[in-house]
N, C-alpha and C positions, 0 to 999 in steps of 0.2 A: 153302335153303328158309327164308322169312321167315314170320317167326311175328306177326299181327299181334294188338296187345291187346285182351282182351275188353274189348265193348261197359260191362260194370262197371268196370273198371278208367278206362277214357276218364271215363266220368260223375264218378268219385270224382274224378279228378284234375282235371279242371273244377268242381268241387263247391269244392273245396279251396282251386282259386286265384279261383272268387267270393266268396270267404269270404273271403281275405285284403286282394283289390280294393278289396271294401265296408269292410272293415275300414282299410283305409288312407283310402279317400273319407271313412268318419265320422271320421278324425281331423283330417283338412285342412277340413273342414265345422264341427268345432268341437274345434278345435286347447284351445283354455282348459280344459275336461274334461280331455283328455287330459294337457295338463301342468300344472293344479292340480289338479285333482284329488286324485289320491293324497295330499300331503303335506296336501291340506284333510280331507278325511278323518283320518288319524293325529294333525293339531294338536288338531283337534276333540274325536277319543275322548279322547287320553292329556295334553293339555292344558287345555282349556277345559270339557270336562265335572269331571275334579277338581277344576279350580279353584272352580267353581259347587256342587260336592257340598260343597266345603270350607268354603264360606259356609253350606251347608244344615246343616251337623254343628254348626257354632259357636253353632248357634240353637236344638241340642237338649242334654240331658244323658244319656250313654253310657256305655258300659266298652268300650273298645279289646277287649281278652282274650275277650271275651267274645260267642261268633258269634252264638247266639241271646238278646242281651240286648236288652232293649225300649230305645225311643228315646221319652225323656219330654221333650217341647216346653216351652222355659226362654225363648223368644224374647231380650231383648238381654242378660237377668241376667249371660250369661258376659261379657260386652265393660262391664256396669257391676261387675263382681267384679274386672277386670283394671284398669280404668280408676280408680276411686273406692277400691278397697279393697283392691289389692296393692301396699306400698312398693317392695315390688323389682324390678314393672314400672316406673314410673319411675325408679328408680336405674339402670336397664339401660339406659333410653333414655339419661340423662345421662350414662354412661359412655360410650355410643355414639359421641354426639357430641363427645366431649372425644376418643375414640380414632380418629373419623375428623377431624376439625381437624387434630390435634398432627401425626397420622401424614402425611395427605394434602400439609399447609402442609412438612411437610419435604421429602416426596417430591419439592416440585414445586421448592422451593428447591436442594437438593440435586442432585436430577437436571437443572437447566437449569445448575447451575455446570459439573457433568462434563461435557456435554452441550458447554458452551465450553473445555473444556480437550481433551475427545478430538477434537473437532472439527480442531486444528491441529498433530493428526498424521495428518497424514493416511497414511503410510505404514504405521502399525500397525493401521488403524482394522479391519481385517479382524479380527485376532484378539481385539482389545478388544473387538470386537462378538460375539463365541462366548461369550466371560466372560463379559459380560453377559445374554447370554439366558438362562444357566444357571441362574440363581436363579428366575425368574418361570417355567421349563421345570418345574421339580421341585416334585412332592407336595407340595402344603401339609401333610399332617399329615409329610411327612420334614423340611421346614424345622421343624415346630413340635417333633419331637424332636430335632434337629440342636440346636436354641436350648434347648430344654430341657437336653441334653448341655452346652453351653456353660455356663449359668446356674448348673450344678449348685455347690454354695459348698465341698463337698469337691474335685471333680474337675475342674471348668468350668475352661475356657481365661480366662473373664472377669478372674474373681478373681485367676486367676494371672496375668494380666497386670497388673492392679493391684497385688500384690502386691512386682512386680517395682520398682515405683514408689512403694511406702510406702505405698499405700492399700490397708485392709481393707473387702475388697467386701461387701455386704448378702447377706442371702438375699434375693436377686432374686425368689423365687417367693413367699416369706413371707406378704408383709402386701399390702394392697390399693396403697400407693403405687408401691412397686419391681413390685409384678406388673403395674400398668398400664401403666409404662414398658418394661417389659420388651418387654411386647406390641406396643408401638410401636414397639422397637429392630430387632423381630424382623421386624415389618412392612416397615419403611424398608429394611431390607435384603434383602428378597424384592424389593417394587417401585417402589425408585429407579431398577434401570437398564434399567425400561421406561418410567418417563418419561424420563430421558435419551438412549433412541435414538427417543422419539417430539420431544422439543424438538430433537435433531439431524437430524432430518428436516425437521424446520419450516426448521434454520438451512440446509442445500440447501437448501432454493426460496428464499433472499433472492436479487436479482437483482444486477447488478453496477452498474447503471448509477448506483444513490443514494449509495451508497457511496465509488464515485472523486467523485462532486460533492461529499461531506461530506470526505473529501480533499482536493477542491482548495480548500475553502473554510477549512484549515486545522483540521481536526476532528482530536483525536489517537484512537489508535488504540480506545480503551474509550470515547473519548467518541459516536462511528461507532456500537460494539456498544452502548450504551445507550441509543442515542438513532433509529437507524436499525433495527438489526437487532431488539434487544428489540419495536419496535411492530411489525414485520412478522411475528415469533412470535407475537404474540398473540393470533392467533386459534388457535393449536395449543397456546397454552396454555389458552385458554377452553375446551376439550375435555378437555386432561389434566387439570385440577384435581380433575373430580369421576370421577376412572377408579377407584373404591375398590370391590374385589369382594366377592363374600360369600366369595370363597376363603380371608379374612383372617380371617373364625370357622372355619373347617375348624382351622387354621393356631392360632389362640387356643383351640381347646379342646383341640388337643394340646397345647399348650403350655400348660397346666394344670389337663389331666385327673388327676383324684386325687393330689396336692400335698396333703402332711396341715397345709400351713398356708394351704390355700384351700378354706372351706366352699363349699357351692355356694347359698349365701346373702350369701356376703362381697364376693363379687365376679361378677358375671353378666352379659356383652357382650348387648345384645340381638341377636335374630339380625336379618338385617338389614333396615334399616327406610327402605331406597332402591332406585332403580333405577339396575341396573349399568351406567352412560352409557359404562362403557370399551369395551363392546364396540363401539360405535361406533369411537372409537381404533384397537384392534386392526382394525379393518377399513379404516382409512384409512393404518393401516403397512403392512399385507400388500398393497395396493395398491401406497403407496409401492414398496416395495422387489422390487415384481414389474414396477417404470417403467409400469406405470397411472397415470393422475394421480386426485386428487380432485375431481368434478365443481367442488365451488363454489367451490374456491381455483383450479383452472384458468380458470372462465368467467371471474373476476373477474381474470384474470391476476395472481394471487399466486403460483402456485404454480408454478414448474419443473417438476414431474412427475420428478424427480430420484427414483435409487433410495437405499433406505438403505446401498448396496455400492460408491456412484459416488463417488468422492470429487470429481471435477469441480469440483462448485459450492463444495464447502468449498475447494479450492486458488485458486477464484475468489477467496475472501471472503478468501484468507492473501494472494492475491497483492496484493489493493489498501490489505489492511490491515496486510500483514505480521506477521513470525510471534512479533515481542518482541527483547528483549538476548538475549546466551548466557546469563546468569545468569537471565531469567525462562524461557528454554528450558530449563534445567538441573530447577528449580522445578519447572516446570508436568510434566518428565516424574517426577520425584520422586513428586511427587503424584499421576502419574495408573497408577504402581506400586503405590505403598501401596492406592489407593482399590483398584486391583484385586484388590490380597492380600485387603481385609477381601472383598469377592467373593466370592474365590475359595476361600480359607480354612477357614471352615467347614465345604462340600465335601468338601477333603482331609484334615480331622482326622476327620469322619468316614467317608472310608474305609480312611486311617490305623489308627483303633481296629478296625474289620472284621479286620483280621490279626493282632489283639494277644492275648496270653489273658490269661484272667481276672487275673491278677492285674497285667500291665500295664496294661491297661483301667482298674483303681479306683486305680492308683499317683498318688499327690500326692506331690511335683509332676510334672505328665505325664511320661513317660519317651520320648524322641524314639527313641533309636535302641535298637532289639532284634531280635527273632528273629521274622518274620515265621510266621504260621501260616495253617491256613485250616480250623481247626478248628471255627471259628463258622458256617462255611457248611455244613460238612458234618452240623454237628447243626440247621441250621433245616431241613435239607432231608431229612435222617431220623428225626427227632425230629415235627419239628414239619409235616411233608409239605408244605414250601413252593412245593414245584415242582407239587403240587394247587391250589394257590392263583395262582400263576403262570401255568398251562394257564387258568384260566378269567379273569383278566385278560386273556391275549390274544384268545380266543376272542372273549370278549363285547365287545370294544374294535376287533377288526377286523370281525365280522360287524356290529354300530351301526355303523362307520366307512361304511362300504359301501353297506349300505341306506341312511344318510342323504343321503351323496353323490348315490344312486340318486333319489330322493325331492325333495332340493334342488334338484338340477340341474336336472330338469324343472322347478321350479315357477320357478327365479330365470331361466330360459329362458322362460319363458308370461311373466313379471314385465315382462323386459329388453324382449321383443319385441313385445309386443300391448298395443295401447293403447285402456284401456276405462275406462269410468268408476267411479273407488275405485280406480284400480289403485295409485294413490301411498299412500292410507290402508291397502289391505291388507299394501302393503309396510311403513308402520310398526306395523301391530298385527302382524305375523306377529314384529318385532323386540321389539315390547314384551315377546313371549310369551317369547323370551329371556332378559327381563329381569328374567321371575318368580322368585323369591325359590325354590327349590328345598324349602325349608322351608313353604311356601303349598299345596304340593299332595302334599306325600309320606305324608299318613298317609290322602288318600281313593284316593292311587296302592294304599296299602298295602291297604286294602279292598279295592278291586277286584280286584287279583292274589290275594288271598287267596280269594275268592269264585271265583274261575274254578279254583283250583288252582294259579299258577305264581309264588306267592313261593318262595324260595330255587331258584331256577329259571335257567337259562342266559339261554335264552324270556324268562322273564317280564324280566329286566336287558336283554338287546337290545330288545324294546319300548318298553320306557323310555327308556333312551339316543338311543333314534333320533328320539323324539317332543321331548327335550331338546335335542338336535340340530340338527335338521331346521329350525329358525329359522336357526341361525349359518350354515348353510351356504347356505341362499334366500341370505342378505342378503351373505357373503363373495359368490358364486360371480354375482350379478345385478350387481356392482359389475365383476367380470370382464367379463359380458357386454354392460354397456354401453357400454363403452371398444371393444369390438370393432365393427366397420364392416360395417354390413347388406348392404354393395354385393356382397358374395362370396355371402353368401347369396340373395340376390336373383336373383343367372346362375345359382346354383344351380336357384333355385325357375323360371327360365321355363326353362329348361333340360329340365323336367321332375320333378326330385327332387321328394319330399314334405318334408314340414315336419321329421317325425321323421328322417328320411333329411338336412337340411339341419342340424340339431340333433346327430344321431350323427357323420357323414363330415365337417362342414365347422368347427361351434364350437368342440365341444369336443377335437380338435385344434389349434385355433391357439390356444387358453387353457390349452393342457397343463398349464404350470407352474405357474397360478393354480391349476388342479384341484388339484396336487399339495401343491399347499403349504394349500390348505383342508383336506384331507384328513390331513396331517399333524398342526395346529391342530384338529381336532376327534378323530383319535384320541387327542393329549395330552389334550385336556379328559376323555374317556371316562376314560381310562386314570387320571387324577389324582382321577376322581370318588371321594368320600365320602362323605357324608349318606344318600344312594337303595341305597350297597353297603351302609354297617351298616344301615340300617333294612330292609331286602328280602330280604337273605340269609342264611343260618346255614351250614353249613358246607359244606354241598354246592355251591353257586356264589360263595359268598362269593371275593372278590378281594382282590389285593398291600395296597390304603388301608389297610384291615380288619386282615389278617394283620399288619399290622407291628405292632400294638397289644398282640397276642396274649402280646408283652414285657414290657408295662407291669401289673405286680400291685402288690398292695396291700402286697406284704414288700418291695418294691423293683423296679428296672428291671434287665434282665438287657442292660447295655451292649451286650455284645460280641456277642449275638446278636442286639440289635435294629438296632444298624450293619450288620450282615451283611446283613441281611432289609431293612436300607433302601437297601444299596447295589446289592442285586438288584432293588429299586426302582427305584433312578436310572437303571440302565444304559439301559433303552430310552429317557428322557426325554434322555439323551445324547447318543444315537444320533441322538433326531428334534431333535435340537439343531443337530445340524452337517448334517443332512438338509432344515430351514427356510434356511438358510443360503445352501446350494446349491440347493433349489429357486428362493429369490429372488433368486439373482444369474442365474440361466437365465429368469427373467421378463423381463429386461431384455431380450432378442429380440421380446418381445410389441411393444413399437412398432415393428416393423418393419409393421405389417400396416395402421399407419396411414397 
């Protein structure tokens, strides 16, 4: 006996799928809605309204502390107080510049030399390249204690290498000269070996064919790379020059937060007073090395579209130019040893100290070989409950991760595919917003969270992160999608599929690898964030950046447990080290689909 369903049950259930019908019709009807939307929305609230409140606050006189304090309208007095009658705003700016100069002009020197010497190994280039991602992978404020551990003039590796060599090192941290340098030392060595695998990228795409004619025209081998190759990077170096982040103040105020011979009058980096052009960079390497090409060195045929994992085109450039004597092969790998030690170095002596105790720890001069412990781990993590701290670093680094992906991908998907008028100018304002100074909008952010309730908050940190976000991933994830070829989605669409349906089943499977590898790249950025964790949160959400500080007193630094707590910092920036790596040598399938 067949039971047939009541007359209600039929209605709802035709009820249900005209709801979803229409629901699908309005999105192919006005496809833009539906995938900008969302992310224009969250730019809007949690970026462009603070930044507009942030101009409205600088034109009254307030008490931050204070919820119900009156708001007394001062219109430009605070910008002529800063401008006309604060000497240490201008001393800030001129140390600015002197610190992005020295640091920048070495960066680009430095890293285009390595960049020619890793270049013609090609055999090893795979693990050369893990080394070097490692430093620009890791916490600015764990480089800026890592260098701070170095610099130290009782215990610092510096001194004691100088030492070893007849020279008495400075208090590095002391006086304004040695601390500026320092800062620069500290800098160069975080991000030269991101410019060196962004000018090694530039050197794949040199093509073969100028190179045998400067060959056959009798050109020797550096006169070829000075004269041929050097002009064909130039345009990759007109991009890296000004790649200087504001990660490098995270990184400089660890590196000499409370230093009893740096007032905070003596020496003051302004925070920063440019636009972070490297993110452009960074999205033209994670291209690279996912074998995307860059639209305008491709159109123009510069560019190979070569991955940063192929050694190809460099074997190309060894073969017509050849790779030297034994004795400059012997050299060049000498050298590309050592450079890798000062690399890698650092790293290991602070994980080194992570297992030493206290009294191996402050022993001058270091003491290499002893009794491993891991008694530092076991007192941050009972002591000091760093595994509370760790819980909500990942929490709030993977659920931002997520949502923003969630958010980007639609919009750099509406970006890539639909062609309307603005659509190139909202693609660079959605970039510029990126490229907002994180210090521009963090205390009307702070208002606000504060007024709804969700400072020191899980909440309140993933709304943040994801609206901080949400630019790098449109502009990573649209660079993806416009390398990919409409013609699949097209058979799709008369096929019958809808737009959403061509978007879920068809894109974002053949751009897997690029998904992955943005996703990657932005939970490192969450996870390494600074300024928005101490200013946002107290002890309840507060995150790993934060915690590690928690070492740093005014009676001294407690080594052994703040290595401990840094290198349970590092581990995941590790992890997504060799996880970037592998994501972008599986990019390299993405041209198949052209």
């Amino acid at each position: 006996m067949s039971i047939s369903p009541s007359l209600s049950q039929m209605t709802s259930k035709r009820a249900r799928g005209n709801l979803l019908q229409r629901a699908l019709e309005f999105i192919d009807r006005r496809p833009l809605v539906i995938f900008l939307g969302p992310a224009m929305l969250v730019l809007l609230a949690m970026a462009i309204f603070p930044f507009v409140y942030s101009i409205w606050l600088s034109l009254h006189q307030w008490n931050l502390a204070d919820r119900n304090a009156s708001w007394q309208w001062v219109g430009v007095d605070n910008y002529r107080r800063i401008l006309f009658h604060d000497p240490f705003f201008w001393d800030s700016v001129r140390v600015t510049v002197i610190f992005l100069t020295v640091a920048v002009a070495l960066e680009f020197v430095l890293g285009l030399i390595i960049a020619i010497l890793i270049s013609q190994e090609t055999r090893a280039l795979g693990p050369i390249q893990t080394i070097m991602i490692l430093p620009m992978m890791i916490t600015p404020v764990v480089v800026g204690l890592i260098w701070r551990f170095m610099y130290n003039p009782d215990l610092g590796m510096v001194n004691y290498l100088l030492g070893l060599v007849g020279i008495d090192g400075p208090v590095w941290l002391g006086d304004r000269r040695t601390g500026l340098i320092s800062v620069i030392i500290a800098d160069v060595w975080e991000w030269t070996p991101f410019m060196a695998l962004i000018m090694l990228a530039a050197l794949q795409s040199v093509p073969r064919d100028p190179l045998e004619a400067a060959v056959v025209d009798g050109a020797s081998r550096w006169q070829a790379i000075t004269s041929i190759v050097f002009a064909m990077i130039r345009p990759a170096a007109s991009h890296c020059t000004p790649s200087a982040h504001d990660r490098r103040f995270s990184q400089s105020r660890s590196l000499l937060r409370a230093h009893p011979g740096w007032t905070r009058h003596q020496h003051r980096s302004a925070e920063p007073l440019y636009i972070q052009v490297g993110l452009q960079i960074l999205s033209d390497g994670i291209r690279g090395g996912a074998g995307l090409r860059h639209d305008r060195w491709y159109r123009s045929g510069r560019h190979g579209g070569v991955s940063l994992h192929q050694p190809g085109a460099l074997e190309t450039i060894m073969d017509v130019l050849g790779t030297g004597s034994l004795l400059e092969r012997i050299v060049r790998r000498i050298l590309i040893v050592l450079i890798m030690a000062i690399f890698l170095g650092p790293i290991v002596l602070l994980v080194l100290t992570s297992f030493k105790t206290r009294a191996d720890a402050l022993a001058s001069p270091p003491v290499w070989f002893f009794s491993p412990t891991t008694e530092n781990y076991r007192h941050v993590f009972s002591e000091y409950d760093l595994g509370h701290f760790f819980q909500n670093s990942v929490i709030i680094a993977s659920c931002s991760t997520v949502l923003a992906l969630m958010l980007g991908s639609l919009a750099a998907y509406g970006l890539s595919r639909f062609d309307f008028r603005g659509s190139n100018a909202l693609g660079y304002w959605i970039l510029s917003l990126r490229m907002m100074p994180a210090v521009a909008v963090v205390i009307p952010i702070f208002i606000i969270l504060r007024n709804i309730d969700l400072i020191d908050t899980r909440l309140g940190m993933i709304i943040v992160y994801v609206s901080a976000n949400v630019p790098l991933v449109i502009w990573l994830m649209k660079s993806f999608f416009d390398d990919l070829p409409r013609d699949i989605e097209d058979s799709s669409l008369i096929d019958g599929s809808t737009r959403i349906g061509a978007f879920a089943r068809i894109a974002l499977p053949l751009i897997g690898p690029g998904l992955s590898a943005t996703a990657i790249l932005t939970f490192v950025f969450i996870w390494n964030e600074f300024l928005f964790a101490l200013i946002l949160t107290g002890n309840r959400a507060q995150t790993v950046p934060v915690a590690v500080t928690l070492f740093m007193r005014q009676t001294g630094i407690e080594w052994g447990y703040m290595t401990a707590a840094a290198t349970v910092m590092m581990l995941p920036m590790i992890v997504c080290t060799f996880f970037v790596r592998r994501g972008l040598t599986r990019g390299l399938t993405l041209g198949a689909v052209k």
